[in-house]
C-alpha positions in Angstrom: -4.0 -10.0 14.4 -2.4 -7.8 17.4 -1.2 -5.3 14.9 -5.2 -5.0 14.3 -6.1 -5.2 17.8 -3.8 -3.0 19.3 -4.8 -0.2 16.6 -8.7 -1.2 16.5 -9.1 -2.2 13.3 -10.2 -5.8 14.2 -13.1 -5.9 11.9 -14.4 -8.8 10.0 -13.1 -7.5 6.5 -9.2 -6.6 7.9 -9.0 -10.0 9.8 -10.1 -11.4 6.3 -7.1 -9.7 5.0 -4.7 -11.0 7.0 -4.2 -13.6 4.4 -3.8 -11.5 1.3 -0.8 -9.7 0.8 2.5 -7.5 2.6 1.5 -6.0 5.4 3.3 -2.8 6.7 2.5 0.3 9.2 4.2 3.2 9.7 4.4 3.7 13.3 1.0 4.8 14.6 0.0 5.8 10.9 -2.5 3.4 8.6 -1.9 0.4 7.3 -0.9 -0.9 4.0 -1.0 -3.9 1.8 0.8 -5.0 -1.4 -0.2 -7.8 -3.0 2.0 -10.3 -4.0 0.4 -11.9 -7.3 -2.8 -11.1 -10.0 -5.2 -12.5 -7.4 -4.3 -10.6 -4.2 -4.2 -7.3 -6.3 -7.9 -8.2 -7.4 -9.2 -8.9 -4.2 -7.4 -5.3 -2.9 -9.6 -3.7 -5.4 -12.2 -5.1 -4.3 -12.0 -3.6 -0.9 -11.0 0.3 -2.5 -13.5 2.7 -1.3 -14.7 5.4 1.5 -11.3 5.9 3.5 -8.9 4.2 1.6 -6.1 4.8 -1.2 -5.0 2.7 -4.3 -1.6 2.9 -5.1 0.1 1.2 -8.1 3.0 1.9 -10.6 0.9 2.3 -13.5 2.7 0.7 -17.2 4.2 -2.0 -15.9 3.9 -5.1 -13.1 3.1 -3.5 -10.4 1.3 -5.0 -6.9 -2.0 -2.9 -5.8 -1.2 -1.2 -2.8 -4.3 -0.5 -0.1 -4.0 2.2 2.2 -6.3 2.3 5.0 -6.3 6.1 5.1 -9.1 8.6 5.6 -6.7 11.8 4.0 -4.1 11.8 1.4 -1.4 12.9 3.8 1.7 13.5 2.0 4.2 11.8 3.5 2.0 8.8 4.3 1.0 8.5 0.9 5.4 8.8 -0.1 6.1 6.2 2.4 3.5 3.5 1.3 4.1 4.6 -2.6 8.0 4.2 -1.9 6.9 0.2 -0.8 4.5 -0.3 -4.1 7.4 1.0 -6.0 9.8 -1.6 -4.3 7.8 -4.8 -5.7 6.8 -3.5 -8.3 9.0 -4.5 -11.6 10.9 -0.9 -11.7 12.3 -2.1 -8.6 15.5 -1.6 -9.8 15.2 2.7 -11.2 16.1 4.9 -9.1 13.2 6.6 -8.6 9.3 5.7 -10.1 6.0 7.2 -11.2 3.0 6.1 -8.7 -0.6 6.4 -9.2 -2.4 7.2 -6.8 -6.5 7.2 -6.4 -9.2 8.3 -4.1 -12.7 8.6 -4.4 -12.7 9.5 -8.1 -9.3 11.6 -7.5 -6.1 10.5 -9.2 -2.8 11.6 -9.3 0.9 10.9 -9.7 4.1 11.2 -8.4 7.4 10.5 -8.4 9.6 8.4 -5.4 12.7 7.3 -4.7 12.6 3.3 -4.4 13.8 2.1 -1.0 15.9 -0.9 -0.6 14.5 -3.9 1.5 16.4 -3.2 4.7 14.8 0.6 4.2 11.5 -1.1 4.3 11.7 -3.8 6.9 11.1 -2.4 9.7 7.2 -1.5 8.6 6.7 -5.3 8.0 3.9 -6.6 10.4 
């Protein structure tokens, strides 16, 4: 919730999120969640949309990423693909194909996958 607060995003939906998923931010940058099972990636879809990003490792078990982001920026959109990759089950390749999609726009691309220590310190 101070993650939320200190960045202004305290609204009734992201508060509501705050039980559903991984959370992780990237310094100042968005936010993203991963969900953890079938149910949590539903209820990210549900809240895809105007200003924010699906991820996913398309083929196999994969979590739903949701990044809170207004622009495909590059390396944002490589940092929170790196985490989807991570939990997804092609944790253990080298490198993995992930979708991403944005208001009717989809496209893919390849990541190396980080190891967990590489992505701890984005964990709210």
């Amino acid at each position: 919730l101070r993650d939320l607060m200190d960045h202004g995003e305290d609204t009734d939906e992201t508060v509501a999120l705050l039980k559903t998923g991984r959370h992780f931010r990237k310094g100042e940058g968005p936010k993203l969640i991963v969900g953890r099972n079938e149910e949590e990636n539903k209820e990210l879809l549900k809240h895809s949309g105007k200003d924010r990003i699906i991820l996913e490792v398309k083929g196999i078990g994969s979590p739903i990423g949701l990044l809170f982001s207004k622009v495909a920026d590059a390396n944002i959109l490589s940092w929170a693909a790196a985490i989807v990759a991570r939990y997804s089950d092609a944790d253990e390749e080298k490198s993995v194909n992930v979708t991403w999609r944005q208001d009717g726009k989809e496209e893919a691309f390849s990541v190396e996958t980080p190891t967990d220590s590489g992505i701890e310190p984005y964990r709210i």
